[in-house]
C-alpha positions as CSV (number, residue, x, y, z in Angstrom):
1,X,72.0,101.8,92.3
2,X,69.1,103.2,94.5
3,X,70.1,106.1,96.4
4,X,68.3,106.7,100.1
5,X,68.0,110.1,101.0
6,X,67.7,111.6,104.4
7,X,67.9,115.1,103.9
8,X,67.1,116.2,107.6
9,X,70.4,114.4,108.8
10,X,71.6,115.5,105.5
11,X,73.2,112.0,104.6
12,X,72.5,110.0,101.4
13,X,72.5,106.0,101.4
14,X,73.7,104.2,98.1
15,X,73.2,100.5,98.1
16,X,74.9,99.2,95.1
17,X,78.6,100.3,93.7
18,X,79.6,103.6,92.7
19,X,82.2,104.4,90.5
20,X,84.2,107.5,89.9
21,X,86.6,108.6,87.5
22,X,88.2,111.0,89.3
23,X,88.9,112.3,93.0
24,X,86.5,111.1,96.1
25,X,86.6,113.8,99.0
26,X,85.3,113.9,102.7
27,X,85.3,116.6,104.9
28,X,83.9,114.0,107.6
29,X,84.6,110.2,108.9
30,X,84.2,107.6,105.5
31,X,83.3,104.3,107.4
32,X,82.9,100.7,105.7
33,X,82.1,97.4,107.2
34,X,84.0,95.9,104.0
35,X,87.1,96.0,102.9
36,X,88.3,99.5,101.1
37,X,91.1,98.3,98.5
38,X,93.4,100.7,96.0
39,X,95.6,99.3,93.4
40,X,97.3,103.2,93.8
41,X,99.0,104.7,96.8
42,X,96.9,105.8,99.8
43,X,98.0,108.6,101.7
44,X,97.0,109.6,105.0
45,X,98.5,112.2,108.1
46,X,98.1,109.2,110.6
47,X,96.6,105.4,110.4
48,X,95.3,103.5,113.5
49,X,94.8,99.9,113.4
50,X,92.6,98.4,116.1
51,X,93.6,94.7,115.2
52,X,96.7,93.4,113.3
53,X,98.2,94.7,110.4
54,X,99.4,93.1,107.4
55,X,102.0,94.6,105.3
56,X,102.9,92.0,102.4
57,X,105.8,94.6,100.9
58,X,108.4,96.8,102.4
59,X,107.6,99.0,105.4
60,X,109.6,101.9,105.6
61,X,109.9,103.9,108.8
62,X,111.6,107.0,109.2
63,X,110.8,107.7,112.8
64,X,110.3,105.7,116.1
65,X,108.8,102.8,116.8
66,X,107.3,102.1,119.7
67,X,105.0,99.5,121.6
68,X,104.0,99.1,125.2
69,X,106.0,97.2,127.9
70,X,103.9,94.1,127.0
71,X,104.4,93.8,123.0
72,X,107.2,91.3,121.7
73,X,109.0,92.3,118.6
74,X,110.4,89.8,115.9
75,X,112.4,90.7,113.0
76,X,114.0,88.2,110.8
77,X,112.5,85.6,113.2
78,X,114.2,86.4,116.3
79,X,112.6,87.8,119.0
80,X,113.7,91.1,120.5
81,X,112.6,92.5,123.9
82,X,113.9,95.6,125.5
């Protein structure tokens, strides 16, 4: 792993993997232009998709759902608009 230091921004570069074998934190924005994958549960106060999303297991909701006057909703198939 080769680490890149900027310590004026005070940011540091990796280019290779890192591995840990406990808790990541962030008091800031964590970006990636890959894929970020967990085989455990990810929690988060609120997540924003700007494209689609795939869920390939249940999806529980226990609030609203909403969508703009545009959006088409199908469950089971059929398609609802309201």
């Amino acid at each position: 792993m080769t680490r890149l230091n900027n310590s004026k921004a005070g940011k540091s570069s990796f280019t290779g993997n890192i591995t840990a074998s406990s808790n990541i934190s962030a008091s800031g924005t964590i970006q990636s232009t890959g894929n970020i994958t967990t085989a455990g549960t990810l929690t988060a106060e609120q997540i924003t998709s700007t494209d689609d999303m795939l869920v390939t297991d249940d999806l529980e909701v226990r609030g609203n759902i909403s969508s703009s006057s545009t959006s088409t909703i199908s469950i089971g198939g059929q398609t609802k608009v309201r």
